[in-house]
C-alpha positions, 0 to 999 in steps of 0.5 A: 533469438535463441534465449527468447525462444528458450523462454517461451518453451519454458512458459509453454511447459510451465506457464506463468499464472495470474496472482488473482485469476489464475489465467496464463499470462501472456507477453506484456503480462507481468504478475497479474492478467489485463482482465483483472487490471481492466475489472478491478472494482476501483473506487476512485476515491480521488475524484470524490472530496469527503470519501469514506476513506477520508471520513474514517479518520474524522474526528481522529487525525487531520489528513489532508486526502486519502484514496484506495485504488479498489474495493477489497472483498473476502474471497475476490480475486483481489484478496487473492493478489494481495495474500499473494503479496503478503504472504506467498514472497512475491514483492514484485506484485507490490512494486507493480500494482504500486506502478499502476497505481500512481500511473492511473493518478498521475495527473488527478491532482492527487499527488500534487504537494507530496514531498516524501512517500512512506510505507507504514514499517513493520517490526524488523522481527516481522519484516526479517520473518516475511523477507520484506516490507509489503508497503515499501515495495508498493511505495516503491512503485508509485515512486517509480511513477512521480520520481517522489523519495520513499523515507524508509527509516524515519517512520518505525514500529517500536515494538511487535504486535500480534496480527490485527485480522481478527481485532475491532476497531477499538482493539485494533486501536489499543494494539497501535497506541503508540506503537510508532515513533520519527526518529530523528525527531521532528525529521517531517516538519514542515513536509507532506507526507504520502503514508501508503500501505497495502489494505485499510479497514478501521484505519488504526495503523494509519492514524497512529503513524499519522499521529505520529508525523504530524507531531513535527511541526507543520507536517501534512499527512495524505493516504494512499492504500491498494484496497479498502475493506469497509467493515 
């Protein structure tokens, strides 16, 4: 009792803030507020076949299903949560929008089939600058939620490359061709692999890790990512 009248003094004086919002969060509330939870622009893309997130890699890579959980616009709350996540060391944000994310899906159908989930890597240079892998602690949470084995090393990044925020399509294209490589060889064959990451916009990133899984014989590849950023 003492301990947790301790903690509520300390959150009376120093109040933990919502990462979108900035509202006080209340007991329950962890990292982001219910309101913004409850508004999230969510686009429910797995209930919808041929999305527009799945007709973003027509004709460039065969992906079984893909979804993003909302809708990410400039200068929204949601923006803000996800550069907190990146940018301002709070990994746990990832691990619990990943948690919410997969117990919103859970029954859909959506992840019916996945053998393995995997965070598209960042270079070990960018990753030790950053502290961590924003995908991994979203992968982390939707693993916590379908008991689905996170493959973490197999998929990885060759070599580093400079951000692609203020590239098009084609040059966001080049920066990836061939940038990922599955080590060991043909490790996802025969196996459908769940490729998650935090934000598409021209699916780039995404289509060369696909590209590269699918190069093991028989793998299947579907996508899941937090936001999705038409352009």
């Amino acid at each position: 009792m003492l301990k947790q009248y301790l903690q509520d003094f300390i959150t009376l004086i120093f109040p933990h803030l919502c990462a979108g919002c900035g509202r006080s969060l209340v007991k329950g509330e962890e990292y982001i507020c219910f309101h913004c939870l409850v508004d999230m622009p969510r686009t429910n893309f797995h209930t919808i076949p041929d999305n527009p997130l799945e007709k973003i890699f027509w004709g460039r890579v065969k992906i079984e299903r893909a979804t993003s959980w909302f809708f990410f616009r400039k200068g929204s709350d949601y923006q803000k949560i996800l550069h907190h996540l990146k940018y301002k060391g709070m990994r746990e944000i990832g691990v619990e929008m990943g948690h919410n994310f997969a117990a919103e899906l859970k029954d859909s159908g959506f992840f019916d089939g996945i053998d393995c989930i995997v965070p598209v890597p960042l270079h070990p240079k960018k990753e030790k600058q950053r502290g961590y892998n924003q995908s991994q602690a979203i992968a982390e949470g939707i693993s916590s939620i379908l008991s689905i084995i996170i493959e973490r090393d197999i998929l990885i990044r060759r070599y580093y490359t400079e951000s692609q925020t203020k590239k098009g399509r084609f040059e966001r294209w080049e920066n990836v061709s061939d940038l990922f490589e599955v080590k060991p060889e043909g490790y996802f064959a025969g196996k459908h692999v769940l490729l998650v990451d935090d934000v598409v916009t021209t699916g780039s990133t995404l289509e060369a890790c696909a590209q590269k899984i699918l190069e093991c014989k028989g793998a299947k590849v579907s996508i899941a990512t937090l936001g999705f950023a038409s352009i």
